[in-house]
C-alpha positions in Angstrom: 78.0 -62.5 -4.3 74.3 -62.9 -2.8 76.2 -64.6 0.2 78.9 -62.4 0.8 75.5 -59.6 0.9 73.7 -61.9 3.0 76.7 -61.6 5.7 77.4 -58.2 5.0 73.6 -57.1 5.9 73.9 -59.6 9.0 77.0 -57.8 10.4 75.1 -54.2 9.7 77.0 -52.9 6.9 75.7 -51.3 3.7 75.0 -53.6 0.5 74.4 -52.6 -3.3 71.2 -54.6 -4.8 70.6 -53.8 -8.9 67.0 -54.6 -9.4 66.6 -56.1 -13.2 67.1 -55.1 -16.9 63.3 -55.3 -17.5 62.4 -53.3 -14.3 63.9 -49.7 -13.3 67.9 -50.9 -13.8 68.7 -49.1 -10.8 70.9 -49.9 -7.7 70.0 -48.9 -4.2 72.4 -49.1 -1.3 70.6 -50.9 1.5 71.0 -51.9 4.8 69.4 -53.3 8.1 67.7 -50.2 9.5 68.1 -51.8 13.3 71.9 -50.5 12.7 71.7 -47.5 11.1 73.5 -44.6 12.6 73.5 -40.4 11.6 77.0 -40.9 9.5 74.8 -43.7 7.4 72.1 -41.3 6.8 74.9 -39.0 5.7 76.5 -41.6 3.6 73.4 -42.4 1.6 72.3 -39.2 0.6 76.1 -38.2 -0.1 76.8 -41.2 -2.1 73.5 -42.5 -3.3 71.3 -39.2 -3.6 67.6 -40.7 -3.7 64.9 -41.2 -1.7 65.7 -42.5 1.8 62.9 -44.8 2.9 62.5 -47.0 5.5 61.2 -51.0 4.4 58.9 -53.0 6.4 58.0 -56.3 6.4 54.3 -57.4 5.4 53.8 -59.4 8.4 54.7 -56.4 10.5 53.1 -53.7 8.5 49.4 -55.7 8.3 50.2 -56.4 12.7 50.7 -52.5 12.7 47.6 -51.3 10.2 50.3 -49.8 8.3 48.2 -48.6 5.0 48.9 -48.2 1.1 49.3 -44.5 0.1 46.9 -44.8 -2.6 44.6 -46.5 -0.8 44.4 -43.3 1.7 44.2 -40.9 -1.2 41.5 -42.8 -2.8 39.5 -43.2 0.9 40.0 -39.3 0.7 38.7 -38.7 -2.8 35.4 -40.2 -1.7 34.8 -36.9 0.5 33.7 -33.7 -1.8 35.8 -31.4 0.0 38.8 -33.4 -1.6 37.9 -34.7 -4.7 41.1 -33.6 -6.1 43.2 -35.8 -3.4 41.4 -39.0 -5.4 41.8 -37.5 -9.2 45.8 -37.2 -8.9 46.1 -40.9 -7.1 48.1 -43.5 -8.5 45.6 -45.6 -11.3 46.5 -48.6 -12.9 48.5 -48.2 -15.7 50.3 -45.1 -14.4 53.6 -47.1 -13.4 55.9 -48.2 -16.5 57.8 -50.5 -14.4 55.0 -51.6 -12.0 51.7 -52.1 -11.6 51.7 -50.6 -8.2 54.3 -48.4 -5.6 54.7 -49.5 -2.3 54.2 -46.2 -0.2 52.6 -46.0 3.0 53.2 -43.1 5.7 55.5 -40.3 5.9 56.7 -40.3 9.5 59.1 -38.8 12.2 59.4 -39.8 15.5 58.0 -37.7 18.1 61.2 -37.3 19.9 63.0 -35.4 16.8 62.7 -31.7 15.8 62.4 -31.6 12.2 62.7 -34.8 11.6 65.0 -34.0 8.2 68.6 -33.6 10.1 70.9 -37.1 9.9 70.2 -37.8 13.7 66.4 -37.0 13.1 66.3 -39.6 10.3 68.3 -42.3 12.5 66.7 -41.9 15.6 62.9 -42.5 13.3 64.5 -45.3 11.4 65.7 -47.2 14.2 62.8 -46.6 16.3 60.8 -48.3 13.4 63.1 -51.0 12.9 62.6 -51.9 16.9 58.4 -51.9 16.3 58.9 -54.0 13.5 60.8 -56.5 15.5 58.4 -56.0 18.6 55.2 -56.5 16.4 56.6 -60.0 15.1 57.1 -61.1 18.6 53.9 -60.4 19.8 54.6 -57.1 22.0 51.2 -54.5 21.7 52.7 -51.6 19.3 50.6 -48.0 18.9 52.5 -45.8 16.2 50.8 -43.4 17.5 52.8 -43.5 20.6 56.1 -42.8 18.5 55.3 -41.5 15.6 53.6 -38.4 13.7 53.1 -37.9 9.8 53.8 -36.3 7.7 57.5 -36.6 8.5 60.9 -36.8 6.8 61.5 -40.7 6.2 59.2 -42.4 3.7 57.8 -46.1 4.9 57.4 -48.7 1.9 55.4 -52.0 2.8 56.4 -55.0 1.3 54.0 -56.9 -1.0 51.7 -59.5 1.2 53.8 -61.9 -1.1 56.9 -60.8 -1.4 58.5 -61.6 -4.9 55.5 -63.8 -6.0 53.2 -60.1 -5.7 56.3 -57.6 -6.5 59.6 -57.6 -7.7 60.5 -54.2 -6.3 63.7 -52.8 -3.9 61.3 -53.3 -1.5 60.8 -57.1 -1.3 64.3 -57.9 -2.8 65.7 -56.4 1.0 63.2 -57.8 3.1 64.2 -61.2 1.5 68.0 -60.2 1.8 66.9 -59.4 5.7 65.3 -62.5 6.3 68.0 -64.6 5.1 70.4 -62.8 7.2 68.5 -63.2 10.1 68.3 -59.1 10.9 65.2 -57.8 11.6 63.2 -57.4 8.7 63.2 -53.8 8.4 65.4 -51.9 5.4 66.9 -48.7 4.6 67.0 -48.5 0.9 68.2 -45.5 -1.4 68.3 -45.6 -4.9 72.3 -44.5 -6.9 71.7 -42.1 -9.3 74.7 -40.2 -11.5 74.9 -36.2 -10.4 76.3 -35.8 -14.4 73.7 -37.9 -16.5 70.9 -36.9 -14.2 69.6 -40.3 -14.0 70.1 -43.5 -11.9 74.0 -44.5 -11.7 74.5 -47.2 -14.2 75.3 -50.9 -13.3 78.9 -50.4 -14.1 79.5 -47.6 -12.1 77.2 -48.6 -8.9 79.9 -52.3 -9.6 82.6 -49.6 -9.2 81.1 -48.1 -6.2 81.1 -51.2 -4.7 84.7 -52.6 -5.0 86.1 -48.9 -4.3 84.6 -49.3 -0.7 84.7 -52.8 0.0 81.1 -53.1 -0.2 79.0 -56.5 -1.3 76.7 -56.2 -4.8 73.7 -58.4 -4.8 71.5 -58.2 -8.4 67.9 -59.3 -8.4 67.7 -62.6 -10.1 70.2 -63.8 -7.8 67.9 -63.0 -4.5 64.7 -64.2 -6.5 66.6 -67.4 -6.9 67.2 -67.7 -3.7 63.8 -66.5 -2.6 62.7 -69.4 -4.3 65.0 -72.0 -3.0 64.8 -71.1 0.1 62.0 -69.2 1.5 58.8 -69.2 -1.0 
């Protein structure tokens, strides 16, 4: 199964990836954010129902001084003016399932209106898939240029070390990226169940997966391969 995903992300279709039994047991529907398109921004919030974020890799987010969310609410808690920005930051501990989230900015691309509509969110995924690939090859990038924040479409950095730092959605598709060979930039949403009210459970996400043709990947199965192949 991690092959047929590894194929499926390389030929820009949408792929399933179930984290672990330990972790958050939830499944996110992923894909290379270089191909996403409006009717995909419209397919994940139709069919997945999370929080749409955009992945970068660490390479690419420490060439672009892309920052930690915590680290800019605790920079901010240092002024007196917003001592209550620092005393609701994340502190360790706080996670269940982690010892620390992988937020950075909020963006939109300065050529969108609201940023929220399906062509908004493309055009300011895209656009941050292309820096990420410019970035790694050398090419001077200023978000600034781009982007502004707070936007619409959440950016996650990657731990430094991938799954050696952090076993999160947000390593397991950069890996899945880098093996097939996309740029290693991610659109990840997690599955949750509109009837339980909470994340769509392994069995049906499976389901979800065969009904539309669609390649399942699990965790253990890309940290294996992480290991064998790119650590």
């Amino acid at each position: 199964m991690i092959d047929e995903a590894i194929e499926s992300l390389g030929r820009g279709e949408a792929v399933l990836i179930y984290d672990f039994d330990s972790r958050e047991r939830e499944t996110d529907l992923v894909m290379a954010a270089e191909f996403v398109t409006p009717k995909h921004i419209y397919q994940f919030r139709r069919d997945a129902g999370g929080l749409i974020c955009a992945v970068i890799d660490p390479l690419a987010c420490s060439i672009l001084g892309l920052p930690y969310f915590v680290d800019i609410l605790r920079s901010a808690g240092r002024s007196g003016d917003l001592s209550i920005v620092g005393s609701i930051c994340e502190r360790a501990g706080d996670l269940t399932y982690d010892s620390k989230s992988s937020f950075s900015l909020w963006v939109n691309h300065r050529n969108t209106f609201t940023g929220i509509t399906d062509i908004d969110r493309a055009l300011t995924i895209t656009s941050l898939a292309r820096i990420t690939k410019n970035s790694l090859r050398g090419h001077p990038v200023h978000l600034s240029d781009e982007f502004r924040s707070p936007g619409h479409v959440p950016v996650l950095r990657a731990a430094p070390g991938l799954l050696k730092d952090r076993r999160g959605q947000t390593e397991l598709s950069i890996v899945l990226a880098r093996a097939a060979g996309v740029t290693p930039a991610t659109v990840v949403c997690e599955m949750l169940d509109g009837e339980t009210g909470m994340a769509l459970s392994k069995d049906d996400a499976v389901k979800y997966a065969k009904d539309l043709g669609l390649a399942f990947a699990e965790g253990k199965d890309i940290v294996e391969l992480y290991n064998r192949t790119i650590a």
